[in-house]
Every structure is written in structure tokens, then in C-alpha cells.
C-alpha positions in Angstrom: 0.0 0.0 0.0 1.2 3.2 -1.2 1.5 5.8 1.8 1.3 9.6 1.6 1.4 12.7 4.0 -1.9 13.9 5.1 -2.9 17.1 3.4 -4.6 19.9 5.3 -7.6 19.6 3.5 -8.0 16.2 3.7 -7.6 16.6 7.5 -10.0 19.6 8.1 -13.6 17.8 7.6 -12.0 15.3 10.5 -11.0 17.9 13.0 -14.7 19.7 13.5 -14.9 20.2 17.6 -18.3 19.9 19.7 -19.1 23.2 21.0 -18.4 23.2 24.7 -21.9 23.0 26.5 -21.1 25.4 29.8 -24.4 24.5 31.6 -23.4 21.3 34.1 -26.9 20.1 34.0 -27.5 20.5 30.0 -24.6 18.5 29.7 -25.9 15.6 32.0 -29.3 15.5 30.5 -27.9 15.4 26.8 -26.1 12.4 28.0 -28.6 10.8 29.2 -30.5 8.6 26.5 -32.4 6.3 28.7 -34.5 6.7 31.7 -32.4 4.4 33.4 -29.3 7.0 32.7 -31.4 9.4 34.5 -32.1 7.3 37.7 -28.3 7.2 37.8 -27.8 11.1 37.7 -30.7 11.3 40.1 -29.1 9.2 42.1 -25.6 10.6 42.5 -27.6 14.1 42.9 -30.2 13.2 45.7 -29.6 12.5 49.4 -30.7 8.3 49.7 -33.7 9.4 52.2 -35.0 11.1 48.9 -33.5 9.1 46.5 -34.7 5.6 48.1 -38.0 6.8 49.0 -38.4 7.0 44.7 -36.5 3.9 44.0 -37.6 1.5 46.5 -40.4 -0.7 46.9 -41.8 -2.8 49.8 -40.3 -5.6 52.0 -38.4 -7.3 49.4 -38.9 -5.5 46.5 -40.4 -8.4 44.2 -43.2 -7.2 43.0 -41.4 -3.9 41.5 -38.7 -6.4 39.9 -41.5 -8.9 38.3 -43.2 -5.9 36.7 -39.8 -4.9 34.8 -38.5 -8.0 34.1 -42.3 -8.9 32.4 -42.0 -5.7 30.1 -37.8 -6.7 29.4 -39.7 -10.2 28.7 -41.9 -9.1 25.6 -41.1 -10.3 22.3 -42.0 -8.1 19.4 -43.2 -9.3 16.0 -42.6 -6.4 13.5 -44.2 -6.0 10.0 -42.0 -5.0 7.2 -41.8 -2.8 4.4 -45.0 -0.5 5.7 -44.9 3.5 5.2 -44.1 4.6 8.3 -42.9 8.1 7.4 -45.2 9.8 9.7 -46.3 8.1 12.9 -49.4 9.5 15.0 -48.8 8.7 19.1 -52.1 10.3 20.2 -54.9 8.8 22.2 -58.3 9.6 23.1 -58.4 9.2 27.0 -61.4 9.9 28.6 -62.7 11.9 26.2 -59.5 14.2 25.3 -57.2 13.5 23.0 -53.7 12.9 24.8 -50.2 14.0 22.2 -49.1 10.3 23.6 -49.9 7.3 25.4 -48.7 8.3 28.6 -49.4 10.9 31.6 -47.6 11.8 34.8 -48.7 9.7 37.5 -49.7 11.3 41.1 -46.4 10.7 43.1 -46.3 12.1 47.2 -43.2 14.2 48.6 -42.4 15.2 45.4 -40.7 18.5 46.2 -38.5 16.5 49.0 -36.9 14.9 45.8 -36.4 18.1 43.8 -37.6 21.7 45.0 -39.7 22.2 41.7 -41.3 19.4 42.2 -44.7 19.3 40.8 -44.9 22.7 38.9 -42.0 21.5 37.2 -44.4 18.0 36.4 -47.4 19.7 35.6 -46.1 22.7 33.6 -43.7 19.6 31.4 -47.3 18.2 31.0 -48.4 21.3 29.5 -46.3 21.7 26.9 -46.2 18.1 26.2 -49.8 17.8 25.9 -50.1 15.5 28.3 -52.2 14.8 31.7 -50.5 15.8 34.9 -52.2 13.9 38.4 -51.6 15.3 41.6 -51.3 13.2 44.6 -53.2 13.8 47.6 -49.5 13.9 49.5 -48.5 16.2 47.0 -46.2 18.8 48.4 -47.5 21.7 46.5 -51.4 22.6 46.7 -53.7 22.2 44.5 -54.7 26.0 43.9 -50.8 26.5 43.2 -50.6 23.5 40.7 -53.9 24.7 39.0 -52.7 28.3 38.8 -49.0 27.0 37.3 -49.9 25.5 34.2 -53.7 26.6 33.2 -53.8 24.8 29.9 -52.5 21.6 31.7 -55.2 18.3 31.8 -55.2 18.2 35.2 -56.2 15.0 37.6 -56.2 14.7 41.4 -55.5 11.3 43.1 -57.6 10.6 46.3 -56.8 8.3 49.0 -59.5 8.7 51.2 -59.2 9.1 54.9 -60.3 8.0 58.1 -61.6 11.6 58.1 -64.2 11.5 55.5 -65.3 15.6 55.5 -61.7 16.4 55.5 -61.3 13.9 52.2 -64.2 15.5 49.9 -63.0 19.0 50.8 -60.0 18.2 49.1 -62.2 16.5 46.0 -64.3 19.9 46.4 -61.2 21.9 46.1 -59.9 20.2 42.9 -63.5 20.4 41.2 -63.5 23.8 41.9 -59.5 24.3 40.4 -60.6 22.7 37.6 -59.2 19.4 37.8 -61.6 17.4 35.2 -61.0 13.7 36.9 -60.9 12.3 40.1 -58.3 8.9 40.7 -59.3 7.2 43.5 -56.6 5.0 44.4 -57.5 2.1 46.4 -54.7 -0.5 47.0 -54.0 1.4 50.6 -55.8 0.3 53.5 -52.3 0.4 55.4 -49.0 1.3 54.1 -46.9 -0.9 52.3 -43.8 -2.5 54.4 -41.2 0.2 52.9 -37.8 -0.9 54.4 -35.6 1.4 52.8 -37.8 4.4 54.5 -37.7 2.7 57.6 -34.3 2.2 57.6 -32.7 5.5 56.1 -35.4 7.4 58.8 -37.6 9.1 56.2 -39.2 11.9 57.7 -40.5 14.8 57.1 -38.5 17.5 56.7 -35.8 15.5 56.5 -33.9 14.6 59.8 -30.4 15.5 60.0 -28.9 12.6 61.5 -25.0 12.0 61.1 -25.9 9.4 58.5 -28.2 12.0 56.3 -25.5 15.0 56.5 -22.6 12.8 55.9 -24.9 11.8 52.7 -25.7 15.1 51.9 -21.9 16.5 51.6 -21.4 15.8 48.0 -24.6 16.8 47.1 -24.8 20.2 48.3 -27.0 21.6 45.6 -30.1 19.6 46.7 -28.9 21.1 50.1 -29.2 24.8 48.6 -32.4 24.4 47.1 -33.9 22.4 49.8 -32.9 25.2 52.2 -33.3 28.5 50.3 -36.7 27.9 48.8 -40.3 28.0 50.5 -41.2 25.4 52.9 -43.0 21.9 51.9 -46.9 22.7 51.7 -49.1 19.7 51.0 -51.8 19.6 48.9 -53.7 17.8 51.8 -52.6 19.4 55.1 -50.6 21.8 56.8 -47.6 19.8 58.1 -46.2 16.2 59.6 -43.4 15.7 61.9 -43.5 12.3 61.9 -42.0 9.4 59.5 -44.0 9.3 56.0 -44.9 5.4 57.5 -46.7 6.6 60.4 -48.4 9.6 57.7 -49.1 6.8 55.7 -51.1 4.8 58.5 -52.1 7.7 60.5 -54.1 8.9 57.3 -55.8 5.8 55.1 -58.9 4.4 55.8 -58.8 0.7 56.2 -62.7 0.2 55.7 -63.4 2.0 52.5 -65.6 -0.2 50.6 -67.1 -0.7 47.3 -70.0 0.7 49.0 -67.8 3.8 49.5 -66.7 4.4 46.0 -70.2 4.5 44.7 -71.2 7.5 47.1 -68.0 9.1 45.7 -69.0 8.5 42.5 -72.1 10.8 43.3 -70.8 13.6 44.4 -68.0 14.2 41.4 -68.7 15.7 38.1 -66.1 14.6 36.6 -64.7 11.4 35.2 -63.6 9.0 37.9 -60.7 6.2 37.7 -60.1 3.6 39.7 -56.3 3.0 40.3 -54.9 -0.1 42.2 -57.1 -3.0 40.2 -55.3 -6.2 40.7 -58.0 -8.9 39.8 -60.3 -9.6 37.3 -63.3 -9.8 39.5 -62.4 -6.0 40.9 -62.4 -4.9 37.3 -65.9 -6.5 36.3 -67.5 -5.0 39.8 -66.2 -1.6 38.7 -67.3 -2.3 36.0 -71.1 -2.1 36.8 -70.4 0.9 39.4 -70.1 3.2 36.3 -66.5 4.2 36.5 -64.9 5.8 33.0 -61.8 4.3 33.3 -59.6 1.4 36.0 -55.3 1.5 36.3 -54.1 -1.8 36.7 -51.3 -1.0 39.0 -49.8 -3.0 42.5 -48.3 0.8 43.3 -45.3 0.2 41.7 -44.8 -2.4 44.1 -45.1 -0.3 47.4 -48.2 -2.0 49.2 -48.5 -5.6 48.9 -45.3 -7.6 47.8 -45.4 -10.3 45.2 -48.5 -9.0 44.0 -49.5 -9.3 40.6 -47.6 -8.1 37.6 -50.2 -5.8 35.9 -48.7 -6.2 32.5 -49.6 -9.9 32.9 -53.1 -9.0 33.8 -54.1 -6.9 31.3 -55.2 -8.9 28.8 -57.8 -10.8 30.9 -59.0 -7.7 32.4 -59.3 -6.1 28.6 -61.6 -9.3 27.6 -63.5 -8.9 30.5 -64.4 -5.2 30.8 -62.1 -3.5 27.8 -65.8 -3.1 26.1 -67.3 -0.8 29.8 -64.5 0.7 30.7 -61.1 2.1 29.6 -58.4 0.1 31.1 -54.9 1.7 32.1 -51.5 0.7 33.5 -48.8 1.4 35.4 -46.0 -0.2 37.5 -42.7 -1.0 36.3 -42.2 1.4 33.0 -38.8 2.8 32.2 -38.8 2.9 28.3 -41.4 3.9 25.5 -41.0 0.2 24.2 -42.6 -0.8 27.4 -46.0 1.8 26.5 -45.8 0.2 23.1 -46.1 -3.1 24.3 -48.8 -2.4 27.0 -50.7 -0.8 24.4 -50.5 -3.5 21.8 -51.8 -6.1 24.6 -54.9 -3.8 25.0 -54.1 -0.7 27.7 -55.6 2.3 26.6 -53.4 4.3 28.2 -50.7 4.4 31.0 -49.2 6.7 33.9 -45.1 6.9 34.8 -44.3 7.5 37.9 -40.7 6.8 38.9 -39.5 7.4 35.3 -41.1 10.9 35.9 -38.9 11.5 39.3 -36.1 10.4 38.0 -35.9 12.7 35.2 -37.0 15.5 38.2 -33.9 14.3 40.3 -31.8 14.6 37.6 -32.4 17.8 36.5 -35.4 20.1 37.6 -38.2 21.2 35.2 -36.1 20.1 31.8 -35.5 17.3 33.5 -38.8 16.2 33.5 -38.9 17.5 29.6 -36.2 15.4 29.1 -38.1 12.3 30.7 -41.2 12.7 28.0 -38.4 13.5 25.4 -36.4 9.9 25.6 -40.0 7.9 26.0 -41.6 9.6 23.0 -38.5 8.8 20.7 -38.4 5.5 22.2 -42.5 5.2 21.3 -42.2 6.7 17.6 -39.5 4.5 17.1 -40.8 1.5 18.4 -43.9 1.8 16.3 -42.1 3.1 13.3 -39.9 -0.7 13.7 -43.2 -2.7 14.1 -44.7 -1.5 11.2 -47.4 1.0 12.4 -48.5 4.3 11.9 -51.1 4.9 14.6 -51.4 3.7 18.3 -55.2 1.9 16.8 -52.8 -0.2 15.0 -51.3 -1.9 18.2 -53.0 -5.2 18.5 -51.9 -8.4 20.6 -50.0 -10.4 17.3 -47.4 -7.5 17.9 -46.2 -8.9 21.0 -45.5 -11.8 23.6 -45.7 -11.8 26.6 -42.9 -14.4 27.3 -43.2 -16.4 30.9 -40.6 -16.9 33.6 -43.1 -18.2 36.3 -46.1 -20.3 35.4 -48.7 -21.3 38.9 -48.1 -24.9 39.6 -51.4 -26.8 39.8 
């Protein structure tokens, strides 16, 4: 092989530098191109307290691990040469149409993981086009998230409490900020057996133990903002000294009944969800109550352990009721591949949760943009490899559901 000098011409298309990006936290969210990269930048950011109290689930964590190892599971069967040029990801939920197939779930202490916490959730929302829920144990009220992001689809999540009045003021409140559907989540008589709270101390504010400040030293930012911005206020009460645990217990109601429900269902004008369905007998009996929609969900794993894998469930619960009722999902998303695939097996639609908080950890407001940026490129893709143009084209023969555990006898 003959061998030559390099000419400068030659050498100047090769030699084209990146512009420097100066802003520390533009640079870590343009890295990340997963959710699971974010959970890692949320990770070395946050204090654990805050971190784990995202991350964790109940006593052994199972039930969180089954749910992503059953969306890792599916097996896609893609269709080939199809036009796919332009792809359409929105949905009719509850009679609006949705840009995608997802909405932010209602998540509790959610300014203890990043001071912006759910104006920086609902506003994202906004601009996304998609529905934002607040959580009863929100930590910003629900006049302030309703005056934040006015165009926003806006749900509220109620857990209702031993304290019934105290419960339908709140629902009161939120009809009258204009919060057009009510998410009564019902998988909470008690609170879940959350070790990693337990053992790292959760409270609220946070307690400054030796442990927590010698975990906060590298991460004095979360420090700054933590300290310099305005106190925690819930969207449900004034303040708590305790741990979230005894909160948790202090607050739920462990007699609510189906009974219960219906009398809710009275008294809103709005559309009302059901979110913690775990059976196909729950779904049916909702069912007949005259709910608009049911989220299969075992709270991301946080109440009962071992429970069962909602991915798993949802296509007996979309024989059985998919006709009555729209049926949603959550529990154990971290990519748009997994949406895809719980919208080919029949979900209408589904809410993130932790994939939301960990883009919030990582990095504030554009954090959370940055969340709904990855999983709508992962979703357009994903649809764009399997051969379809519109969500309505998702049907079952585009995936399988592969097994790891089958129920002996």
C-alpha cells in the first residue's frame, strides 16, 4: 500500500470540535439517553432518604422487579416494508385526546426529591400535551398547581381518609381548580412495608442525623435548594413531623368499601378512575359501578409484595371489561418500548411514575422535559420498527408476553 502525508484539506472535515456545552446540567441530561441514565444522575444528585423513598419498593422488592422483568420479557413481531414516514402517538383518554400514550402519575413528597417538584411536572405536561395527576400527598397545593400550568389536563389522586369531610374538601377543592377527573386509588388500607424508608429514617423534613448529613456532603446543591426555597406545603394538610410510614397509617382508611366508591362517585362531576385493580373480579364489579376508566397497577410495588404483575393481567382484564371501561396501566415502566407493548396487549393508556422522578432528580423542570423526550423517541421509534403508523394499530400479534413463572397446579 502506497502511503502519503496527510494534506490539510484532507484533515479539516476530521478535525470539526463539539461546542463546549457550559451549563453542568444540559450537559448531563444530553447524556442521558435512557430513563435508566437518568435514575443514575438522580441518584448521585439526591440525598438516599430522597432518592430511596423513589426507588424502592416494599419488603423485598419483588413485586417492582417482576413488573420490569415482564416488560424486558416481551417479544415483538414487527411487519415490514409498511410506510411509516409519519407516525401518529395520540390517544383519546377519557374523552381528550392525549399527544401520547402516557401521563404523569400522582407521586407524594415530590418537592422532597427536587424543589420544583410538581410545577415543574405539571407545567412539562403542559407543553407536552399530556395529563398531569396530583397526589393527595402532594407537596404543593392544588390552587398552586392549578394556577401554574392553566392549559394543563389536570387529575387529582384521592386516597380517602379515616376523616371523611376532610377527604371530599379536598375533592371539592380540585372540582373547583378545575381538575376534570378524580383517581381514587384504592390498594391502601395500610402502608406498604417500605424498608428502605424505615431504615434511612424518612421523615418529614428531613432529619439531619449523622448518617443523612454525611450523605448530603457531596450533594450540596439539593442542600441549597432544599434550604433557600419555600417550605413543603401539601396539597392535603398543613404539616407532619413524623416518619411518612406513620403519615401513611395515620391517614388511610382501612374500611373504604365498594360501597364507599359508589357514594364518591355521586358527588364528582367529573370522570372518575379507579387505580390499584389487581383482579379480574375488581375490574368486572367496577365495571357495573359506572366508573370511565380502572389502572391496573400494585403501586409500583409499594403496598403488597409479590402482588400481581399488571402487565400480565391486562389482557384478561381487557376481555373482561375493555368493552365498559377504559383500562390503564402502570407499574414497572422505564422505556417507550414498554407503553408500546402495554398498548398492543390492549391498555388504553398508562401513567409513569418513577421514570417521571427520576428525570425531576436529575435535573429540575427540563429534567422532567427530558423524561417525555427519551420515551416519545423510544415510542415513535418503536412503532415506526413494528410496522405502524397509529397507536389503533397496536393489536396483541405484535407482542409476547414471554413467561418466567407459570402457577403450579
Amino acid at each position: 500500500m502506497q502511503r502519503q502525508m496527510p494534506k490539510a484539506h484532507d484533515l479539516a472535515p476530521l478535525m470539526k470540535f463539539k461546542k463546549p456545552v457550559l451549563s453542568p446540567r444540559k450537559r448531563r441530561l444530553d447524556a442521558a439517553l435512557t430513563i435508566e441514565d437518568l435514575r443514575r444522575a438522580a441518584k448521585r444528585r439526591t440525598p438516599r432518604a430522597a432518592f430511596d423513598y423513589t426507588d424502592g419498593a416494599a419488603d423485598g422488592e419483588i413485586s417492582l422487579s417482576r413488573a420490569r422483568q415482564a416488560f424486558a420479557d416481551v417479544e415483538f413481531h414487527p411487519a415490514i416494508l409498511r410506510d411509516v414516514e409519519k407516525v401518529d402517538t395520540s390517544r383519546e383518554v377519557l374523552g381528550k385526546v392525549a399527544a401520547l400514550p402516557f401521563g404523569i402519575a400522582p407521586t407524594g413528597f415530590t418537592r422532597m426529591m427536587q424543589t420544583e417538584g410538581e410545577i415543574a411536572g405539571v407545567t412539562a405536561a403542559q407543553d407536552a400535551g399530556i395529563p398531569f395527576a396530583l397526589s393527595t400527598m402532594g407537596t404543593t397545593s392544588i390552587e398552586d398547581v392549578a394556577a401554574a400550568a392553566p392549559g394543563a389536563r389536570k387529575w387529582f389522586q384521592l386516597y380517602m381518609w379515616k376523616d371523611r369531610e376532610r377527604s371530599m374538601a379536598l375533592v371539592g377543592r380540585a372540582a373547583a381548580a378545575g381538575f376534570d377527573t378524580l383517581l381514587v386509588t384504592v390498594d391502601v388500607p395500610v402502608a406498604g412495608a417500605r424498608l428502605r424508608d424505615t431504615r434511612n429514617g424518612m421523615t418529614i423534613p428531613p432529619t439531619l442525623t449523622p448518617r443523612v448529613v454525611a450523605n448530603a456532603i457531596p450533594r450540596p446543591a439539593w442542600w441549597i435548594n432544599f434550604l433557600t426555597t419555600e417550605p413543603l406545603a401539601f396539597a392535603s394538610l398543613d404539616s407532619w413531623s413524623g416518619t411518612v410510614a406513620d403519615l401513611l397509617d395515620t391517614m388511610f382508611d382501612p374500611t373504604v368499601t365498594f360501597e364507599d366508591l359508589a357514594w364518591i362517585r355521586q358527588q364528582w362531576p367529573g370522570k372518575l378512575v379507579v387505580k390499584g385493580v389487581q383482579t379480574v373480579a375488581d375490574a368486572a364489579r367496577l365495571a357495573e359501578l359506572d366508573v370511565d376508566a380502572i389502572v391496573l397497577s400494585n403501586h409500583g410495588g409499594r403496598q403488597l409484595d409479590r402482588a400481581p404483575v399488571p402487565f400480565h393481567l391486562l389482557p384478561d382484564v381487557v376481555r373482561e371489561v375493555g368493552r365498559d371501561v377504559e383500562v390503564h396501566l402502570d407499574t414497572g415502566i422505564m422505556s417507550g418500548q414498554d407503553i408500546v407493548a402495554a398498548v398492543a396487549h390492549g391498555a388504553r393508556f398508562t401513567l409513569i411514575g418513577r421514570a417521571y422522578l427520576y428525570g425531576l432528580m436529575a435535573g429540575g423542570r427540563p429534567g422532567v422535559d427530558r423524561t417525555i423526550e427519551i420515551l416519545r423517541g423510544q415510542v415513535e421509534r418503536t412503532m415506526r420498527l413494528l410496522g405502524v403508523c397509529s397507536l389503533d394499530e397496536l393489536e396483541p400479534g405484535h407482542v409476547t408476553a414471554l413467561r418466567r413463572l407459570q402457577p403450579v397446579g
